[in-house]
C-alpha positions as semicolon CSV with decimal commas, in nm:
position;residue;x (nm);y (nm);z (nm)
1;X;9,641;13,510;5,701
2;X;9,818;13,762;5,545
3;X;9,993;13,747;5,189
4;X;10,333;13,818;5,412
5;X;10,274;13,511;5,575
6;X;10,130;13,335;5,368
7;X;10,433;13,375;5,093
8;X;10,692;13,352;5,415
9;X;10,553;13,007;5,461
10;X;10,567;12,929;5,111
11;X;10,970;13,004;5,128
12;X;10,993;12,801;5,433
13;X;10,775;12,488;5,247
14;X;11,040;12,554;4,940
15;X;11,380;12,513;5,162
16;X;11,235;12,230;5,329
17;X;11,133;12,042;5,030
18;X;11,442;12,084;4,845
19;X;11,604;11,995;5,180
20;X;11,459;11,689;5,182
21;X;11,564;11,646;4,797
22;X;11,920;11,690;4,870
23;X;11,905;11,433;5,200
24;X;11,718;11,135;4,939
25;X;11,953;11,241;4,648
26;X;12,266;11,208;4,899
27;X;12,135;10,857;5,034
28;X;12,083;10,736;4,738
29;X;12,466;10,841;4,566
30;X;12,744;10,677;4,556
31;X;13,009;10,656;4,804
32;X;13,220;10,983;4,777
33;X;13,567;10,781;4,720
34;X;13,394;10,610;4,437
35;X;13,229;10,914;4,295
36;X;13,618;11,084;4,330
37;X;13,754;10,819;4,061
38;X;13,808;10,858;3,644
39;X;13,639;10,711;3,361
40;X;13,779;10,362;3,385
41;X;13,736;9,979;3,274
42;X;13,626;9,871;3,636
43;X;13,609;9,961;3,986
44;X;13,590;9,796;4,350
45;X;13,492;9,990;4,654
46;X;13,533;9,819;4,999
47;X;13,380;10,008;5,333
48;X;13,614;9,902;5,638
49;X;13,428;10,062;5,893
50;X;13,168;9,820;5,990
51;X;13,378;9,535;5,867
52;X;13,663;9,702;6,179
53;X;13,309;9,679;6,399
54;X;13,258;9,365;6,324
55;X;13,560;9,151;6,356
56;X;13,791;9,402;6,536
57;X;13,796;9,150;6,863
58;X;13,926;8,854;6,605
59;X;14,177;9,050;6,415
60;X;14,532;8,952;6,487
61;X;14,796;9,216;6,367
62;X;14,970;9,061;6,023
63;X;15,310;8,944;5,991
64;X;15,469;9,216;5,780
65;X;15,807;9,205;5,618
66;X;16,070;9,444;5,701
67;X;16,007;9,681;5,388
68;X;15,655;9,744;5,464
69;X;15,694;9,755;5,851
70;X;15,997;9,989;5,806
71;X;15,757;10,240;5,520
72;X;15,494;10,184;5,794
73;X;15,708;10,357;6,102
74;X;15,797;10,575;5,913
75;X;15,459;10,683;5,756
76;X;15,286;10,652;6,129
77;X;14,984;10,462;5,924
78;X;14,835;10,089;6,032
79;X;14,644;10,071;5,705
80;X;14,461;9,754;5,915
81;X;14,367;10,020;6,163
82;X;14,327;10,320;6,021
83;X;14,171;10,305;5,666
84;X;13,847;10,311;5,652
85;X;13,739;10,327;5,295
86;X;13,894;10,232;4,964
87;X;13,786;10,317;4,597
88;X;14,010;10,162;4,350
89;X;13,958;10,247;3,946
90;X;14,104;9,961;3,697
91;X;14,232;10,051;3,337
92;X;14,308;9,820;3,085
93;X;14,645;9,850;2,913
94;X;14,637;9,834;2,501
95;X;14,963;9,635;2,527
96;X;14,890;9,406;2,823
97;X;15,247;9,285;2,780
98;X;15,456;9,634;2,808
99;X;15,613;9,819;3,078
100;X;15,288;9,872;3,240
101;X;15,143;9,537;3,254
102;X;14,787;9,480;3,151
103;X;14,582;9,696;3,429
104;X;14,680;10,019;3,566
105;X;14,499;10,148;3,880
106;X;14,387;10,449;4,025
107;X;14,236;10,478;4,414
108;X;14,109;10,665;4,669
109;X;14,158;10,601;5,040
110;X;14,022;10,786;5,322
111;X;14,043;10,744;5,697
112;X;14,329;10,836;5,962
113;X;14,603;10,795;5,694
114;X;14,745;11,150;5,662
115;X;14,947;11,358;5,827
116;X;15,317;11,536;5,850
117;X;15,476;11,204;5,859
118;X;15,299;11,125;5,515
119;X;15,407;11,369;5,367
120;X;15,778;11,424;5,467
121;X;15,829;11,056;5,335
122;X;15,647;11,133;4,986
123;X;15,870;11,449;4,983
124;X;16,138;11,242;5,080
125;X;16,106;10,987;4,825
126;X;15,940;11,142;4,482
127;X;16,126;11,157;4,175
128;X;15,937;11,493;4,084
129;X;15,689;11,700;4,234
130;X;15,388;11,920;4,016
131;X;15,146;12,162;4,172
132;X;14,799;12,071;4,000
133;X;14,498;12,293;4,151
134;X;14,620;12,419;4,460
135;X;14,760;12,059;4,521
136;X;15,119;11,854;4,491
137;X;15,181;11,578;4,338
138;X;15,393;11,356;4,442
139;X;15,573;11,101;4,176
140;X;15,682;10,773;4,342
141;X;15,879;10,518;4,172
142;X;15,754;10,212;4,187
143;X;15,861;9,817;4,081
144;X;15,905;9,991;3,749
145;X;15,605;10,207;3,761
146;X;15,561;10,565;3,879
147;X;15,328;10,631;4,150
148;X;15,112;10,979;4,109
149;X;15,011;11,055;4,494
150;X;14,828;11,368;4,631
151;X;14,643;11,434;4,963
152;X;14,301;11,615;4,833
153;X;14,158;11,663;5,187
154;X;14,216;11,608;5,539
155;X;14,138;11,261;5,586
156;X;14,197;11,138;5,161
157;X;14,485;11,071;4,968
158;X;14,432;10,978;4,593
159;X;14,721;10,799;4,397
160;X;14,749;10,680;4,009
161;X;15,026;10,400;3,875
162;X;14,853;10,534;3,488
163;X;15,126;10,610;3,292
164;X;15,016;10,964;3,239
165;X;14,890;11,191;3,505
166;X;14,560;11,268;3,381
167;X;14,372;11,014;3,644
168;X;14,511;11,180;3,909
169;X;14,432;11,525;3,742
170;X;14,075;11,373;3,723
171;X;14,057;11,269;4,054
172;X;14,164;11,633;4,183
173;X;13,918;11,800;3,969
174;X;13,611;11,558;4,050
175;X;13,718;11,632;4,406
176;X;13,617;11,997;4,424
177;X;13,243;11,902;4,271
178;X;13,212;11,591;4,511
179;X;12,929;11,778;4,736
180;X;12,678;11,733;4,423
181;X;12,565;11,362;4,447
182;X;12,506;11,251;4,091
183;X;12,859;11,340;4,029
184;X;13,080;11,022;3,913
185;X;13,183;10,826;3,622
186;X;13,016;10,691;3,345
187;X;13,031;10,383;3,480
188;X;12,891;10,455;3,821
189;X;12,666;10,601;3,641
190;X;12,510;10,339;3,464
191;X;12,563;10,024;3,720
192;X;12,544;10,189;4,065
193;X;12,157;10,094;4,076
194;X;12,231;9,780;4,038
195;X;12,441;9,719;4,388
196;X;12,232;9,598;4,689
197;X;12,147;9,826;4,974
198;X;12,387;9,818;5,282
199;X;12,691;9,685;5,063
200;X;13,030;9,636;5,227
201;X;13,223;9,593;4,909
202;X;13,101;9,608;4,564
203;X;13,282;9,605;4,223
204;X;13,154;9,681;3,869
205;X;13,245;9,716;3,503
206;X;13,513;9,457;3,390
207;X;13,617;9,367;3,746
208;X;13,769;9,033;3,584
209;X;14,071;9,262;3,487
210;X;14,279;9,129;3,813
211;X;14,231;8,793;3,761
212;X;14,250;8,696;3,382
213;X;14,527;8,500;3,294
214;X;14,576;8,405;2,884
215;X;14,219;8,524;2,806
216;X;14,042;8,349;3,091
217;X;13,984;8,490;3,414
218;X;14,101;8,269;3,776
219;X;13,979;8,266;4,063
220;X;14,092;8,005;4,377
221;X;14,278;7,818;4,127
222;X;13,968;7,792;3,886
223;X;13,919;7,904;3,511
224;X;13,597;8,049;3,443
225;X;13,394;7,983;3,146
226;X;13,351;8,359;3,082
227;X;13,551;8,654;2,918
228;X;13,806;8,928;3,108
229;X;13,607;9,224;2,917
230;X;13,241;9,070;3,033
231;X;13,077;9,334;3,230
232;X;13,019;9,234;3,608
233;X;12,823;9,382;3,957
234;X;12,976;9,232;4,246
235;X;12,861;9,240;4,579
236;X;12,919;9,150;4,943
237;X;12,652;9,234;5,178
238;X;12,546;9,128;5,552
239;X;12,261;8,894;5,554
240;X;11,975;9,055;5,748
241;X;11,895;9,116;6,052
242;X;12,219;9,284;6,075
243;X;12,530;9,024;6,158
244;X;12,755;9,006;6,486
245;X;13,075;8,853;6,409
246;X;12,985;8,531;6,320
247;X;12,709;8,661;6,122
248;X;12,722;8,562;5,772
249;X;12,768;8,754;5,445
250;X;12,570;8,709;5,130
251;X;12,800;8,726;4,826
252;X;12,680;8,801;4,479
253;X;12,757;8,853;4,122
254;X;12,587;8,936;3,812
255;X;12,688;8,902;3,453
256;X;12,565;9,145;3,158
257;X;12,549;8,857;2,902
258;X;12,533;8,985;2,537
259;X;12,239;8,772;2,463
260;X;12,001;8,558;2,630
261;X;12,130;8,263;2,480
262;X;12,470;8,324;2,579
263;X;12,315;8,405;2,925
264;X;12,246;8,046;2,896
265;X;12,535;7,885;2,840
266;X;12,694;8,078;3,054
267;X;12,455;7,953;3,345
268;X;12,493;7,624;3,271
269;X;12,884;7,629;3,270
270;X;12,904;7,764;3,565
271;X;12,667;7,549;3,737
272;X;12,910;7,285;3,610
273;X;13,183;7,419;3,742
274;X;13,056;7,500;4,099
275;X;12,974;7,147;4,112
276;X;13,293;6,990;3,988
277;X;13,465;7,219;4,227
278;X;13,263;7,109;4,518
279;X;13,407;6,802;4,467
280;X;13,770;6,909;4,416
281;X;13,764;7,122;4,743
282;X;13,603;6,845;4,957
283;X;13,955;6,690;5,024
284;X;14,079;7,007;5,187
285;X;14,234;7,016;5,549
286;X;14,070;7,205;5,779
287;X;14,125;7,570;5,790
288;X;13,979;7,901;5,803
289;X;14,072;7,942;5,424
290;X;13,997;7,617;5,305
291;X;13,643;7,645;5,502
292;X;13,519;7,999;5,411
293;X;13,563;7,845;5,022
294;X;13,412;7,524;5,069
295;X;13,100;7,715;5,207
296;X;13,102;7,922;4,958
297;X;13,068;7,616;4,689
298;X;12,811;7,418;4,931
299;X;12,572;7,790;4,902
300;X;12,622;7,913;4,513
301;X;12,350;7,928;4,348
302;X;12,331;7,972;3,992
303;X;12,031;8,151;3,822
304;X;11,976;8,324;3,483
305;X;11,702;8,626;3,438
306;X;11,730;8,692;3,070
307;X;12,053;8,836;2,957
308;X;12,162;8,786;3,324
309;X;12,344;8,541;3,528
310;X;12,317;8,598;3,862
311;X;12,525;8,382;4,114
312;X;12,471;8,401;4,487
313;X;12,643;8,219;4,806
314;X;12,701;8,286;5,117
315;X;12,981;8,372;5,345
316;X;13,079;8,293;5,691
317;X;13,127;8,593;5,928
318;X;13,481;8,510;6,022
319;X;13,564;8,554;5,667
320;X;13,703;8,926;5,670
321;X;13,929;8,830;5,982
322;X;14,043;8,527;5,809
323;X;14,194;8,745;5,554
């Protein structure tokens, strides 16, 4: 073999190999949308596309009221039909009582949602208009708020409620270094390992941001024994084999505790509460709401691996239609 070859194949070995480096590096990154967001307190990221797979045949179109259906004519957008992916950043407020309430968001959504329609309407409607990287920005009011939206590619549209712009600003400029995979935030950074293979919807960071009410967070009507700035990984994944649309869905959620002691108590509070609520839920009519939570009570399990709680239960199939 000749050194012409022989160094010609070497080249060829080279490409492939850092071909093949590039395809892992891509399967294991992040979603794009969630890689697109800013430094933030939390995030959720929710892929509709097999979920639309799954329970298309059981979805029933919503009841909207006449504001929304009206935006939505006007728009030519079904976000229950055509979105197919949505990253949403949270950040906390340092005065959760002023005009801005105590989270601010920041998302990405991608699917069939743009188009001339779009953006006639945000022309139509914005308060002011800036031209940020080869992009406009739209500003929206909004219930008091204004809304920073921008289309950053044919099939995403990126929008802000921060009270500044730079999110959006962030979300523009992450945009045009998206190809390289280990781009993101810090926290995607440091969490992203920790969400399950095959995911639906995930969340991380201080996802209790939503739900805390007087320094406790709520959920289905229920104070939990832990705090709204406690660092969470959420997840929502199909059990396996893969699920038709009854199959069920295996929810979990783990807890960075500070210590294992308060890993601890934590664990054993909550395995209090799931079992008081069992019982409070038991008297419950009969309903696709009232169900998909009552099996989710019956199937939580509470476990603690160190400085971790870890609580696991299962969901129904039906449950993303039911919603």
């Amino acid at each position: 073999m000749s050194r012409r070859t022989r160094r010609t194949l070497w080249i060829v070995a080279a490409l492939l190999l850092l071909v093949a480096v590039a395809v892992f590096l891509r399967a294991k990154a992040p979603p794009e949308a969630a890689r697109l967001l800013p430094e933030c307190d939390g995030m959720v990221y929710i892929d509709l596309r097999p979920i639309h797979a799954l329970v298309h045949k059981e979805l029933k179109p919503p009841a909207h009221s006449p504001e929304y259906q009206q935006f939505l004519d006007a728009i030519g957008i079904d976000p229950e039909r055509d979105l197919d992916q949505a990253a949403i950043a949270l950040h906390r407020m340092n005065d959760p009582n002023g005009p801005n309430g105590p989270v601010a968001y920041s998302m990405v959504l991608v699917g069939k949602i743009t188009g001339q329609r779009l953006n006639a309407w945000l022309d139509a409607h914005a308060e002011a208009r800036e031209s940020y990287a080869g992009h406009t920005v739209y500003s929206i009011p909004s219930e008091g708020r204004t809304v920073r939206v921008a289309q950053i590619g044919y099939d995403t549209i990126a929008a802000s409620n921060y009270p500044t712009p730079e999110k959006i600003h962030s979300i523009i400029d992450r945009h045009r270094t998206a190809a390289w995979p280990l781009s993101g935030s810090t926290l995607l950074e440091r969490h992203y390992h920790d969400v399950p293979l095959l995911s639906l919807a995930w969340g991380m960071g201080q996802i209790g941001l939503p739900f805390s009410e007087s320094g406790a967070i709520h959920l289905f009507g229920f104070a939990l024994p832990l705090q709204p700035d406690s660092t969470f990984v959420a997840s929502l994944t199909p059990a396996l084999p893969l699920p038709d649309s009854s199959g069920p869905l295996r929810l979990r959620v783990e807890e960075f505790a500070p210590s294992e002691p308060a890993a601890a108590s934590q664990a054993a509070a909550l395995t209090t509460l799931v079992t008081l609520a069992r019982g409070f839920t038991q008297p419950l009519g009969q309903n696709t709401a009232n169900n998909s939570l009552k099996g989710l009570l019956q199937t939580a399990r509470v476990t603690q691996h160190r400085d971790r709680v870890v609580v696991t239960a299962t969901l129904p199939g039906d449950f993303f239609a039911g919603l």
